[in-house]
MDAnalysis code that builds the backbone (N, CA, C; Angstrom):
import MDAnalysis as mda
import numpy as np

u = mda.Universe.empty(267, n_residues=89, atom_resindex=np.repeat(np.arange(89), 3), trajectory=True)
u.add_TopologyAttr("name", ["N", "CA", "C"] * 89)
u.add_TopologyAttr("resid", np.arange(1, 90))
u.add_TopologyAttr("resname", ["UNK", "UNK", "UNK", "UNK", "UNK", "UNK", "UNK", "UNK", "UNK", "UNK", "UNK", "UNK", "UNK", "UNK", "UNK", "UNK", "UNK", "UNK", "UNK", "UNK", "UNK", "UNK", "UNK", "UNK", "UNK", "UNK", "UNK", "UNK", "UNK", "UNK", "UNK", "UNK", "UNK", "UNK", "UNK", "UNK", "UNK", "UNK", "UNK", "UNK", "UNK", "UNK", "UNK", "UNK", "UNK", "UNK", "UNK", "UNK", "UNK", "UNK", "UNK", "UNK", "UNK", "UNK", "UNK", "UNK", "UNK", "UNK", "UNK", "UNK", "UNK", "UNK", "UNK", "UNK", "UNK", "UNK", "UNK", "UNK", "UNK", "UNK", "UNK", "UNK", "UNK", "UNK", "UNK", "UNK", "UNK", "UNK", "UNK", "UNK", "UNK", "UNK", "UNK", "UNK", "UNK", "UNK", "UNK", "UNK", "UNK"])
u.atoms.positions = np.array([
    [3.066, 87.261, -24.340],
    [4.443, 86.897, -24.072],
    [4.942, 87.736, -22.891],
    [5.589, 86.654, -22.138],
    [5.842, 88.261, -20.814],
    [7.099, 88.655, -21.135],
    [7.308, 89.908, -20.581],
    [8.296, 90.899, -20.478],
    [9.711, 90.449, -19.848],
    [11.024, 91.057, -20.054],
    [11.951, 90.744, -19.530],
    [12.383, 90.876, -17.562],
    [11.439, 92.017, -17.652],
    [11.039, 92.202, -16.067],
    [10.646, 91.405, -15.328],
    [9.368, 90.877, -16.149],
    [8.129, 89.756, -15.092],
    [9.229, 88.693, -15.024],
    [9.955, 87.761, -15.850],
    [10.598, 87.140, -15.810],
    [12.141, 87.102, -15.212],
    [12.430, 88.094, -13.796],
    [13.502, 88.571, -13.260],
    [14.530, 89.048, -13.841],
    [14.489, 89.420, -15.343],
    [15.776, 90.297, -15.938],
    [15.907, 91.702, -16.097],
    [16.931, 92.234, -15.708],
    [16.860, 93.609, -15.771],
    [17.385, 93.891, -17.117],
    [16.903, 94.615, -17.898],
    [17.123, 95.574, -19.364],
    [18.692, 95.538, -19.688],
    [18.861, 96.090, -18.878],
    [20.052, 97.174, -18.291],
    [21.339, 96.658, -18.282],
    [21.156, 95.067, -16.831],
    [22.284, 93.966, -16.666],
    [22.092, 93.176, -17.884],
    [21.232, 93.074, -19.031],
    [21.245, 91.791, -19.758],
    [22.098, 92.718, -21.023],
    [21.897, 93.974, -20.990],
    [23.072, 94.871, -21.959],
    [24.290, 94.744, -21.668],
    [24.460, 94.976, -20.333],
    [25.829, 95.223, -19.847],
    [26.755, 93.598, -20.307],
    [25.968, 92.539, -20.029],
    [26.459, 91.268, -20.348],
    [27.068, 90.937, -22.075],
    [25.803, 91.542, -22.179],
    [25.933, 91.224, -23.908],
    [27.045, 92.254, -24.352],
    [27.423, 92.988, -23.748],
    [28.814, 93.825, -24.308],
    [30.053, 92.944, -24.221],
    [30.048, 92.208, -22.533],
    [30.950, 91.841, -22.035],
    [31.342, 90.258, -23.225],
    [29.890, 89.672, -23.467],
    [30.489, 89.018, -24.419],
    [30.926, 88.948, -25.644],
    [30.568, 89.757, -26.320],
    [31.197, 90.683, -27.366],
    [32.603, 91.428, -27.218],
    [32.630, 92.365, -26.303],
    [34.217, 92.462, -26.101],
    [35.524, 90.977, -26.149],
    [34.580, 89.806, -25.366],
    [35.690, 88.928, -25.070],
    [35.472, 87.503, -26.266],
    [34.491, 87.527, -27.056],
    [34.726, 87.556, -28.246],
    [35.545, 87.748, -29.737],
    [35.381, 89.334, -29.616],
    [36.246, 89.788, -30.416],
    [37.808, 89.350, -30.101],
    [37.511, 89.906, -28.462],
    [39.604, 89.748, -28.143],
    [39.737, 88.147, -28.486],
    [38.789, 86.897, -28.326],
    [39.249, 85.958, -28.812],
    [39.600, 85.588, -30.185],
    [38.702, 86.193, -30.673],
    [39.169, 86.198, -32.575],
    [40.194, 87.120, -33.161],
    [40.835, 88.296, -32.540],
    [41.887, 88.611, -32.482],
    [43.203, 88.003, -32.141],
    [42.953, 87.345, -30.405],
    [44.094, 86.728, -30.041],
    [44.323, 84.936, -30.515],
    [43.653, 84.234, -31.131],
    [43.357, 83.387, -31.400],
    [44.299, 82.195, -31.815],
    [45.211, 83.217, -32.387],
    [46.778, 82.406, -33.007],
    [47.788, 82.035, -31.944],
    [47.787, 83.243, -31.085],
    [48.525, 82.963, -29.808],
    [48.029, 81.921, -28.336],
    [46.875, 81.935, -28.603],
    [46.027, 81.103, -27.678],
    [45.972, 79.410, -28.562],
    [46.202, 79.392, -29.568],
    [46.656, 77.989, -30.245],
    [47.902, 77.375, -29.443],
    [48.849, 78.542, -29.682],
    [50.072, 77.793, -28.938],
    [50.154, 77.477, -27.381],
    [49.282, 78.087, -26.673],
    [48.993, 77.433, -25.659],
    [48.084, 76.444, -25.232],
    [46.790, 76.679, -25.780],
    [45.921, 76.032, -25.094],
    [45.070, 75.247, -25.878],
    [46.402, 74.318, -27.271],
    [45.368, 73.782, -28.289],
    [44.692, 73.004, -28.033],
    [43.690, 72.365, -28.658],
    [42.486, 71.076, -28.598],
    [42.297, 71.225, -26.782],
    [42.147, 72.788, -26.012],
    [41.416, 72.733, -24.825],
    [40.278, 73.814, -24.895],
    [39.569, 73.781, -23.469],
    [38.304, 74.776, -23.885],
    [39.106, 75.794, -22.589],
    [38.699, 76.895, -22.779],
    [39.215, 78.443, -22.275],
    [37.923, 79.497, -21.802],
    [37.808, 79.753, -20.222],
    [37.739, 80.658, -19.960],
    [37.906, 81.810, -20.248],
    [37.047, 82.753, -20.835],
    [37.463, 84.139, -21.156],
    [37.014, 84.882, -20.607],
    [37.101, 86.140, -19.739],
    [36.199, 87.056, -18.805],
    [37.067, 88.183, -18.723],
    [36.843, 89.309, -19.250],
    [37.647, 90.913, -19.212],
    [38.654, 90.762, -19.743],
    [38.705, 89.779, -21.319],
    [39.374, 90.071, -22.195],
    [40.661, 88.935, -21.749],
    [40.580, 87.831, -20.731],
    [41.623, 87.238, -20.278],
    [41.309, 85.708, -19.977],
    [42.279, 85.150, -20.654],
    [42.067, 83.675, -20.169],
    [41.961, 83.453, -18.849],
    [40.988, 82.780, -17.969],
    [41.044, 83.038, -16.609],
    [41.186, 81.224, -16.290],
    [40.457, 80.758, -17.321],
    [41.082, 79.059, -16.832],
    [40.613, 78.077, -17.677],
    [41.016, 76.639, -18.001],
    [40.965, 76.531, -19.095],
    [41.230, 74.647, -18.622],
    [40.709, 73.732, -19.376],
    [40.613, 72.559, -19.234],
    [40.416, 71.102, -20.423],
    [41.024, 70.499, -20.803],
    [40.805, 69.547, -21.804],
    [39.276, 69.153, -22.165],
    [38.796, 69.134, -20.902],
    [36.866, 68.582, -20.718],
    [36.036, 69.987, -20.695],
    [35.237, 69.896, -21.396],
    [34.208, 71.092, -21.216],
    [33.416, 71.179, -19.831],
    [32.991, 69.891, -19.433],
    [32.255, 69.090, -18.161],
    [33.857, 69.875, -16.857],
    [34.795, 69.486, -17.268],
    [36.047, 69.647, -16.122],
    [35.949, 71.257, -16.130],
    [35.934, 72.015, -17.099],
    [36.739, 73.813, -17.308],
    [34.810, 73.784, -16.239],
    [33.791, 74.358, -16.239],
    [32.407, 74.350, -15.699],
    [32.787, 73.817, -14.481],
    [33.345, 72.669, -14.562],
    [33.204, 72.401, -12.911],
    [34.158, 73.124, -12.268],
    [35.114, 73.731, -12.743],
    [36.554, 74.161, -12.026],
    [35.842, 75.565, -11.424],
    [35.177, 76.395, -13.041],
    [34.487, 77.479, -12.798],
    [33.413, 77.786, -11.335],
    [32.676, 76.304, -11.205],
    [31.905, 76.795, -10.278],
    [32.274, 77.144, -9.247],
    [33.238, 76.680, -9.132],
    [33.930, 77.042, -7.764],
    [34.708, 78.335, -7.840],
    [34.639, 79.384, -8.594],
    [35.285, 80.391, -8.998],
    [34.697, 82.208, -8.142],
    [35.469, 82.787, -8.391],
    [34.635, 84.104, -8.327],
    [34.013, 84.508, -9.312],
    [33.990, 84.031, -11.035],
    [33.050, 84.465, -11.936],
    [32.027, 84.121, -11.868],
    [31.159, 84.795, -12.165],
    [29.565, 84.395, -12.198],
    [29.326, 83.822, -14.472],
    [29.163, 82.541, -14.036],
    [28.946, 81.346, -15.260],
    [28.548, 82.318, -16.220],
    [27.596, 83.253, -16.172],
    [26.999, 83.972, -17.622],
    [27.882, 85.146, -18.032],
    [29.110, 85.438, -17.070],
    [29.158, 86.817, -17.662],
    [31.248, 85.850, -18.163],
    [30.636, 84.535, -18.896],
    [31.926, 84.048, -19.186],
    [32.068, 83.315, -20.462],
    [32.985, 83.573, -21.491],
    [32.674, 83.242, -22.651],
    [33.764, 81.870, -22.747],
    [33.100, 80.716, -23.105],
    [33.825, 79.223, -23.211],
    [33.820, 79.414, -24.800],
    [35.507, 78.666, -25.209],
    [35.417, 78.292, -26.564],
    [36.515, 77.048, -26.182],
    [36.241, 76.414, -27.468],
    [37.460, 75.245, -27.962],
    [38.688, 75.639, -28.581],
    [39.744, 75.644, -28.038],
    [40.937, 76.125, -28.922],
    [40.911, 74.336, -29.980],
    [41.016, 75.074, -31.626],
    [40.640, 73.956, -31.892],
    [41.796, 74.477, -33.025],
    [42.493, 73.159, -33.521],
    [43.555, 73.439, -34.287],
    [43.495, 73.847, -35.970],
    [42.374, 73.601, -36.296],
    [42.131, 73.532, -37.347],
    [41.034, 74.259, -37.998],
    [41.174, 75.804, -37.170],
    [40.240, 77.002, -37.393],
    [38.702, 76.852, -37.433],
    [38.135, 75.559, -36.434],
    [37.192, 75.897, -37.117],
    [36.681, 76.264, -35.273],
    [34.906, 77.347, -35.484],
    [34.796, 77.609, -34.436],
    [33.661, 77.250, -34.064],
    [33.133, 76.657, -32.476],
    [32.661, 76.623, -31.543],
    [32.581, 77.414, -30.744],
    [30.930, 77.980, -30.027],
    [30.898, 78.602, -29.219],
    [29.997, 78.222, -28.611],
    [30.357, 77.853, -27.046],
    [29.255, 77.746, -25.791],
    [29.044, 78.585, -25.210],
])
């Protein structure tokens, strides 16, 4: 099986990521009630703990993103969905 190296990942950046989505995680399951009243039945950008942008279409919020200064992996998409239940892309 090859290594995370041979396969261009660094150790190091694939930690640093996995924090970042975990931090913005949590702040989503914390802030979650308040992000209902805004941005129900849409999907949400999350990156350093902050809604950064957010779209009815999952296909539309990705395409808006690409054109963004975030880099796609270090960004956590969910469904504000009214009826508690959760999705995560």
């Amino acid at each position: 099986m090859p290594k995370l190296r041979d396969l261009g990942f660094d150790k190091e950046e694939l930690g640093k990521k996995a924090k970042m989505m975990m931090e913005n995680l949590r702040w989503f399951d914390k802030n979650k009630e308040a992000l209902k009243k805004i941005y129900i039945n849409k999907y949400v950008a999350i990156y350093n703990e902050e809604v950064v942008e957010s779209d009815d279409e999952l296909e539309g919020l990705r395409g808006k993103l690409e054109f963004s200064e975030f880099e796609l992996d270090n960004i956590l998409i969910e469904f504000i969905n009214p009826k508690d239940l959760l999705l995560i892309f």
